[in-house]
C-alpha positions as CSV (number, residue, x, y, z in Angstrom):
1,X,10.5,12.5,1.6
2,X,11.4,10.3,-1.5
3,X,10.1,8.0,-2.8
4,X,12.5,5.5,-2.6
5,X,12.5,5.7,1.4
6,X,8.7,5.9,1.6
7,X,9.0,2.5,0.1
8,X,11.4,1.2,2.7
9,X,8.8,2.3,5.4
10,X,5.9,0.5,4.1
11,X,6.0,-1.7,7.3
12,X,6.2,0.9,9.7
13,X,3.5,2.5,8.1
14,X,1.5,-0.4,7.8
15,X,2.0,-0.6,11.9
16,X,0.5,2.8,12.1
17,X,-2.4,1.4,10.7
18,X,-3.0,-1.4,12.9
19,X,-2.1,0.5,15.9
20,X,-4.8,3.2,15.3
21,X,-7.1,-0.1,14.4
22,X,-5.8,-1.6,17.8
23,X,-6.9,2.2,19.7
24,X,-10.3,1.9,17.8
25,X,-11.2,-1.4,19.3
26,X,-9.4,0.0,23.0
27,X,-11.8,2.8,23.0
28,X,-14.9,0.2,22.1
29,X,-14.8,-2.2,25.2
30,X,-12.9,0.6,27.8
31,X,-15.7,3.5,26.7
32,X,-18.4,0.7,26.4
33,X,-18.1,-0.4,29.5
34,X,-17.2,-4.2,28.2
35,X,-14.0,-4.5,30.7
36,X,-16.8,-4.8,33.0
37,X,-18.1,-8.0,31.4
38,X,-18.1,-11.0,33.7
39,X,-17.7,-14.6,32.8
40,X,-16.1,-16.3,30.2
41,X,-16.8,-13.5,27.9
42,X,-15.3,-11.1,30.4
43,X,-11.7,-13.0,30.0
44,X,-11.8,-12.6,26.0
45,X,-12.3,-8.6,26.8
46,X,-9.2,-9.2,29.3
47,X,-7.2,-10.9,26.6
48,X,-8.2,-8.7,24.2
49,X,-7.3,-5.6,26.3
50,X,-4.0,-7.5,26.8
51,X,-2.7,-8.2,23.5
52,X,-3.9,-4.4,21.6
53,X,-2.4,-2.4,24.5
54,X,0.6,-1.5,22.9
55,X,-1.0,0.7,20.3
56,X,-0.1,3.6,22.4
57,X,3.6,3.5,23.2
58,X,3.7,2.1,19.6
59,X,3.9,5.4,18.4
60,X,6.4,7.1,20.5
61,X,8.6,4.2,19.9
62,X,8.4,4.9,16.6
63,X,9.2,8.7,17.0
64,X,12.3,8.0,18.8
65,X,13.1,5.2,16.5
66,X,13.2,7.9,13.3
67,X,13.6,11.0,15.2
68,X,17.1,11.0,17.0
69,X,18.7,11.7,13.8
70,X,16.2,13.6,12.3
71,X,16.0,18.0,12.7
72,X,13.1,19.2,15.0
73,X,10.8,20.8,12.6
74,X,8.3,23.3,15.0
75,X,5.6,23.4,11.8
76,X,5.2,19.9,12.6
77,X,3.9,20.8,16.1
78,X,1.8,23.3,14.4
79,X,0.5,21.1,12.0
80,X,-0.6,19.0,15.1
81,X,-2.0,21.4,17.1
82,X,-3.8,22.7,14.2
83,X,-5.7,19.5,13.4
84,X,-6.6,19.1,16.8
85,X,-7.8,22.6,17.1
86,X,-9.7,22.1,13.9
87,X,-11.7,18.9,15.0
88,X,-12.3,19.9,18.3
89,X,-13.9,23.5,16.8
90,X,-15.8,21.0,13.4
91,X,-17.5,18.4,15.8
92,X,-18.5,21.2,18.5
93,X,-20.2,23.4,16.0
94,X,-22.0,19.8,14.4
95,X,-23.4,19.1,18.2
96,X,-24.5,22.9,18.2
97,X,-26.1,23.8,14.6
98,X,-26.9,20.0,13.7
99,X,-28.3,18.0,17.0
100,X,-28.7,21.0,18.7
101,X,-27.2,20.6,22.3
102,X,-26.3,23.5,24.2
103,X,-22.9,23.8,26.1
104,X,-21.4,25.8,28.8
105,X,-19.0,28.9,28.4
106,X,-16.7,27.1,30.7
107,X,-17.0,23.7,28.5
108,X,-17.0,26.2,25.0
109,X,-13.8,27.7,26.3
110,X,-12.0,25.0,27.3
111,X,-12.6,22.9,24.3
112,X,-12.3,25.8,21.7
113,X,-9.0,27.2,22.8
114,X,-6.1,26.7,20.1
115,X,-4.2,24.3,23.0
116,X,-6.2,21.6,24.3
117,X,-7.2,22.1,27.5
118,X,-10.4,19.8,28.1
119,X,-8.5,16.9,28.1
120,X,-9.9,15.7,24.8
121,X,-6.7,14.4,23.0
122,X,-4.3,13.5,26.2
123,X,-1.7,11.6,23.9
124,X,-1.6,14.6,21.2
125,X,-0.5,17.2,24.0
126,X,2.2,14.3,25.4
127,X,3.4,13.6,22.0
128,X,3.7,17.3,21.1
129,X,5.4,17.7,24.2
130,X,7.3,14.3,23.8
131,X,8.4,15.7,20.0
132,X,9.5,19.3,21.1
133,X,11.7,17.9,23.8
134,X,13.6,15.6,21.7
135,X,16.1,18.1,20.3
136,X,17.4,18.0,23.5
137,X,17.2,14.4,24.1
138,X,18.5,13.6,20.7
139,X,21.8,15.9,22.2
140,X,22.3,13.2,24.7
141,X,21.6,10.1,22.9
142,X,24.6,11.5,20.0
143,X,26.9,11.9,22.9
144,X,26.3,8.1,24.9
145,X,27.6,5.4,23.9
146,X,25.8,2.2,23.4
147,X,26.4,1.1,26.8
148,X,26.4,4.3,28.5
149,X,22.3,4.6,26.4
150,X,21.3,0.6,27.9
151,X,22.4,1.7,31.2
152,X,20.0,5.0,30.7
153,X,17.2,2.2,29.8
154,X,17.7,0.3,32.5
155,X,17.5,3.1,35.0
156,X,14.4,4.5,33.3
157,X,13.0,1.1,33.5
158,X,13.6,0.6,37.1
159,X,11.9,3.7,38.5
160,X,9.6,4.6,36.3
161,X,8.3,0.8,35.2
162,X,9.2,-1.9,38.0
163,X,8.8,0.4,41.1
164,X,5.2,2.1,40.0
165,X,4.1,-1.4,39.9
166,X,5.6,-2.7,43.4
167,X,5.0,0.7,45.0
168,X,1.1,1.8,43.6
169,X,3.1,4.5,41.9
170,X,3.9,5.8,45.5
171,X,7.6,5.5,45.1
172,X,7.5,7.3,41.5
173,X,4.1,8.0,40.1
174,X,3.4,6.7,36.1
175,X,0.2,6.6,35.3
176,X,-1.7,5.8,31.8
177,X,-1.0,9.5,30.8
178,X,2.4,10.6,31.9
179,X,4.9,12.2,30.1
180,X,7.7,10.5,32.0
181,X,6.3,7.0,30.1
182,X,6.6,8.4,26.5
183,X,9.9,10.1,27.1
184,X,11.1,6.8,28.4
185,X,9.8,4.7,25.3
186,X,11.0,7.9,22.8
187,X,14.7,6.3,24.5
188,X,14.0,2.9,23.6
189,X,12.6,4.0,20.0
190,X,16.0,5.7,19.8
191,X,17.9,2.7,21.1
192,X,16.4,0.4,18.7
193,X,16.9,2.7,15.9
194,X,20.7,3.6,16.2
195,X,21.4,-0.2,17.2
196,X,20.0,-3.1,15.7
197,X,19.6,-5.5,18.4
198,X,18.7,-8.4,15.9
199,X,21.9,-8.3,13.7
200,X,24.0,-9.3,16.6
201,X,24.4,-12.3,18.7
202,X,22.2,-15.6,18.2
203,X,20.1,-13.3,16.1
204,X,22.3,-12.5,13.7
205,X,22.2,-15.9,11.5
206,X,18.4,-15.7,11.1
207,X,16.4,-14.9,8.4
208,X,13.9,-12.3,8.7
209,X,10.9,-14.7,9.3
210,X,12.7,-16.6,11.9
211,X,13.1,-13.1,13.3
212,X,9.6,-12.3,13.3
213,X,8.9,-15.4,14.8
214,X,10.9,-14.9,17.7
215,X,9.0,-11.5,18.2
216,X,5.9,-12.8,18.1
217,X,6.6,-15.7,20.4
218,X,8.2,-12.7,23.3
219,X,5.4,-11.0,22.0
220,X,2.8,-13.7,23.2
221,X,4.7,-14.7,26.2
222,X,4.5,-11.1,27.6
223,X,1.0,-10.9,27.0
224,X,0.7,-14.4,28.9
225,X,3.0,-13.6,31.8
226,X,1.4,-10.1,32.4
227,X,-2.6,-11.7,32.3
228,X,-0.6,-15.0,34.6
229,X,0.4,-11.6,37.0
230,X,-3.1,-10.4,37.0
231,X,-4.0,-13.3,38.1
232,X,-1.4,-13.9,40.9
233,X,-2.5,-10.2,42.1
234,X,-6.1,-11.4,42.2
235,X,-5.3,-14.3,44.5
236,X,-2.8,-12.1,47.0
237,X,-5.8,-9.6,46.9
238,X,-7.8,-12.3,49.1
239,X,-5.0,-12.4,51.9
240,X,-6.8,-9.7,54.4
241,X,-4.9,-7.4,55.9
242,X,-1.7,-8.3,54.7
243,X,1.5,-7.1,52.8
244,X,0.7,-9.8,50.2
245,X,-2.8,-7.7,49.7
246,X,-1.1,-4.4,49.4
247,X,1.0,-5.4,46.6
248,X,-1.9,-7.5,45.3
249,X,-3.4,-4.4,44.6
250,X,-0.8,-2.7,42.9
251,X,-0.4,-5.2,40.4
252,X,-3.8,-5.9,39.6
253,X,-3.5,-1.7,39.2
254,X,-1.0,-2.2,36.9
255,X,-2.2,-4.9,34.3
256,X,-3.5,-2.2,32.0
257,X,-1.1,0.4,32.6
258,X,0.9,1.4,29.5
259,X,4.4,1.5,31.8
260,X,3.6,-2.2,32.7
261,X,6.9,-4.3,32.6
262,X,5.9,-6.7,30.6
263,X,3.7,-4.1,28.2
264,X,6.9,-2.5,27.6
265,X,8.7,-5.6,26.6
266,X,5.2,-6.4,24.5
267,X,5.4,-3.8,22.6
268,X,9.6,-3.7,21.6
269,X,9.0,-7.2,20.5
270,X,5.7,-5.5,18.3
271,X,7.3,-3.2,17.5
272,X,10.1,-5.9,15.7
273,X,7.9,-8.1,14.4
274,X,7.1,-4.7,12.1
275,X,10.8,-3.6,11.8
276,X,11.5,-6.5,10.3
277,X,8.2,-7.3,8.0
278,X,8.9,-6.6,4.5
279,X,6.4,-5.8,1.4
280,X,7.0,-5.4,-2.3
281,X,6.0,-2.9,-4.4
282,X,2.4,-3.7,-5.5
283,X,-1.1,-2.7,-4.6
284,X,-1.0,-3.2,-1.3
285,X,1.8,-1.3,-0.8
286,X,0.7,1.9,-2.1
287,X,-2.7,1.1,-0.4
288,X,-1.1,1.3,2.8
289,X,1.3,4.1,2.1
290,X,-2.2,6.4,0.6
291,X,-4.3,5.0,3.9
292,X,-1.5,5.8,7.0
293,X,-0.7,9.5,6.7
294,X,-4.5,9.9,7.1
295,X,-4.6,7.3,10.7
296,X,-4.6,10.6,12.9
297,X,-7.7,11.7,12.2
298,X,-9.0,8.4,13.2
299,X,-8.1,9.1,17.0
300,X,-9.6,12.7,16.7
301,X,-12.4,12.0,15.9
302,X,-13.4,8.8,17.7
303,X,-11.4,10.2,21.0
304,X,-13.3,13.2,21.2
305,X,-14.9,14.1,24.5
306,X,-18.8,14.1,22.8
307,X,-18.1,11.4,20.0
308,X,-17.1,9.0,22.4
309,X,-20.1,9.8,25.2
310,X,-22.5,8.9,22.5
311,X,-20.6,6.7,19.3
312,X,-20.5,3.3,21.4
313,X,-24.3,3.7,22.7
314,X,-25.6,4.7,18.9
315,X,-23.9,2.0,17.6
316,X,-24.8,-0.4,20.3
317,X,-21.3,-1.3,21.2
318,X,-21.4,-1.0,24.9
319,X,-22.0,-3.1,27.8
320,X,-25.7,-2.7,27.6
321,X,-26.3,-3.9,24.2
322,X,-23.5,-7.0,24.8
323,X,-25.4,-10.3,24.1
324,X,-23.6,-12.9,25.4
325,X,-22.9,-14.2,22.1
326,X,-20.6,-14.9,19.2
327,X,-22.4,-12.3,17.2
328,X,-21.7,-9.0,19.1
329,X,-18.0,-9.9,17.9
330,X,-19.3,-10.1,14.4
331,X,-20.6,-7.1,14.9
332,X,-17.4,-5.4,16.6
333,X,-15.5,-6.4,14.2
334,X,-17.6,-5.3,11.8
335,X,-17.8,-1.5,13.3
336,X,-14.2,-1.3,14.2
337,X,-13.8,-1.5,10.2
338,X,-16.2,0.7,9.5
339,X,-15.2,3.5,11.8
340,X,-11.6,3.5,10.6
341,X,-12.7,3.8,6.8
342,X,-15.3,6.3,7.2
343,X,-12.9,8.4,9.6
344,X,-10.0,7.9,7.0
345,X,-12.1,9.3,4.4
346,X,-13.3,12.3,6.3
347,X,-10.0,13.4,7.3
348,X,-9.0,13.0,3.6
349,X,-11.4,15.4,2.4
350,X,-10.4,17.7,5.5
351,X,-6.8,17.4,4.1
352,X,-7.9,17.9,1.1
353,X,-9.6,21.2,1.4
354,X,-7.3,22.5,3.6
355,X,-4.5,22.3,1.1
356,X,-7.0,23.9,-1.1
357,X,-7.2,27.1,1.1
358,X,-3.6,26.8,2.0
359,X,-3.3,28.2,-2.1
360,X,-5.3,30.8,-1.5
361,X,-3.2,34.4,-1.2
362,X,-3.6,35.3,2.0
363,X,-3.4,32.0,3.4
364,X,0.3,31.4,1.4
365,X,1.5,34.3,2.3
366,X,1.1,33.6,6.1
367,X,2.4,30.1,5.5
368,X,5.6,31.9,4.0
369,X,5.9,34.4,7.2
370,X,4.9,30.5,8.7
371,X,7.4,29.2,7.3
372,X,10.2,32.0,8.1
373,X,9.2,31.6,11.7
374,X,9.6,28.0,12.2
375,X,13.0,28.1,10.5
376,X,14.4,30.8,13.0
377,X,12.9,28.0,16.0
378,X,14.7,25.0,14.0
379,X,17.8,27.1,13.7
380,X,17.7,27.5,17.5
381,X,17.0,23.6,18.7
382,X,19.4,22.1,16.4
């Protein structure tokens, strides 16, 4: 990639940054225990919860965004597979030989396996799966035309967004973790990518801050609107024994669920707000572009099965340590920082020496037979 277009991403990138900052704090209070907080403290949790949950379909938005006109590269799903493999092996082995807990072979095996089959990373395997689909998507979306793609949307939207929620995902199931939810955002990526929705209409005339702006306020409202829902839900919930208690249910269900309605219209207009953010060339902009390349090793280590049973407690960052005061914020805030630079670092020096060994003789020539592979896979999905 050049430099030149590195340059023009500096906003997308810097979103990368604070989506994985977003997942940090998601994986604090859900892991912690602090959704369960009661009170008035309780509701900051829920509006917390409410405004970072895009962080997820943040990134598969972005995929589609780039990726429908880009070639499928398979070394990219080895590259991910790799690192996942790799962290999964590292932080096993520092539980064995450094704190010395024992295992099972049935745990050992699932979790050292080159595919992930412990359910450590559940959005690497959807994203890998996500990414080595869209050769074939990216055949469809060349072939619609713009209305022929919104009407795709809208169907997508329909069955796999505004029925789960009226139906408690009986009509169509879409839960936190299914692929039929990332493929559907990898279309709205691609949508917003191959038509600019902002230089058209009322839109067109404004500048980019007055663009922003009108994100962030659809941005805001969504958030409102889907905690006002959570409410409603909460007061049908108390109708006993009646239809207005079932579907109570489902959308109290819902709130937090990544196909949510209004999460999905929450996170186009984040995703915007981004789009149309620009930076110049300075410090910060290289800052950003050095830190974001390194933002996946953030989730793999913090979203691993035994970091996150013990991180939260030994950092006192779960619902038994919460104080009931403005401090434990302080504090959050304070560890939320803290855990994204030292993870940033480490998987720096990970990258680091693996491109070290990748010099190495043996390990070149495999990446050349590598290398020859993946081009005879390319040559087939294009």
């Amino acid at each position: 990639m050049s430099v030149s277009r590195k340059k023009k991403m500096v906003n997308f990138e810097f979103m990368r940054i604070v989506s994985m900052l977003m997942i940090i704090t998601w994986h604090i209070v859900v892991h912690g225990g602090l959704d369960g907080v009661v009170d008035n403290y309780g509701r900051v949790f829920d509006i917390i919860l409410g405004i970072i949950i895009v962080h997820v379909n943040s990134f598969i938005l972005l995929m589609g965004y780039f990726q429908y006109k880009n070639k499928f590269k398979f070394n990219k799903v080895l590259e991910l597979l790799g690192i996942s493999w790799f962290y999964r092996i590292f932080i096993i082995l520092v539980f064995i030989l450094i704190l010395k807990e024992t295992f099972t072979a049935g745990f050992l095996f699932l979790s050292l396996v080159p595919i992930d089959m412990n359910n450590n990373y559940w959005f690497i395997n959807v994203y890998v799966l996500v990414y080595a689909l869209s050769p074939f998507f990216n055949i469809l979306i060349k072939k619609m035309n713009k209305q022929q793609h919104l009407a795709l949307l809208v169907l997508l939207f329909f069955c796999f967004s505004f029925l789960p929620l009226i139906s408690g995902d009986s009509i169509f199931s879409n839960d936190d973790h299914a692929p039929i939810q990332m493929i559907f955002m990898y279309f709205v990526g691609a949508y917003l990518g191959k038509y600019d929705i902002l230089k058209k209409g009322m839109f067109s005339k404004y500048s980019n801050k007055k663009k922003i702006m009108c994100c962030v306020i659809f941005f805001f409202i969504s958030v409102i609107l889907n905690l006002g829902l959570f409410k409603i839900g909460n007061m049908m919930q108390s109708v006993d024994g009646s239809i207005l208690q079932i579907l109570g249910n489902y959308i109290v269900a819902a709130r937090l669920n990544y196909g949510n309605p209004f999460v999905i219209i929450q996170t186009i207009s984040y995703f915007m707000i981004f789009k149309n953010l620009t930076f110049k060339e300075g410090k910060l902009s290289n800052l950003i572009l050095k830190i974001s390349p390194y933002c996946l090793g953030v989730y793999l280590i913090t979203e691993n099965l035994l970091i996150k049973e013990s991180l939260y407690d030994f950092l006192k960052l779960n619902v038994t340590y919460f104080t009931y005061d403005f401090n434990f914020f302080i504090w959050m805030l304070l560890m939320i920082l803290l855990i994204f630079v030292l993870c940033i670092l480490f998987e720096m020096i990970r990258s680091f020496i693996f491109k070290c060994i990748g010099k190495l003789g043996f390990f070149r020539n495999f990446k050349l037979k590598l290398d020859n592979f993946t081009k005879l896979v390319n040559g087939v999905l294009q």
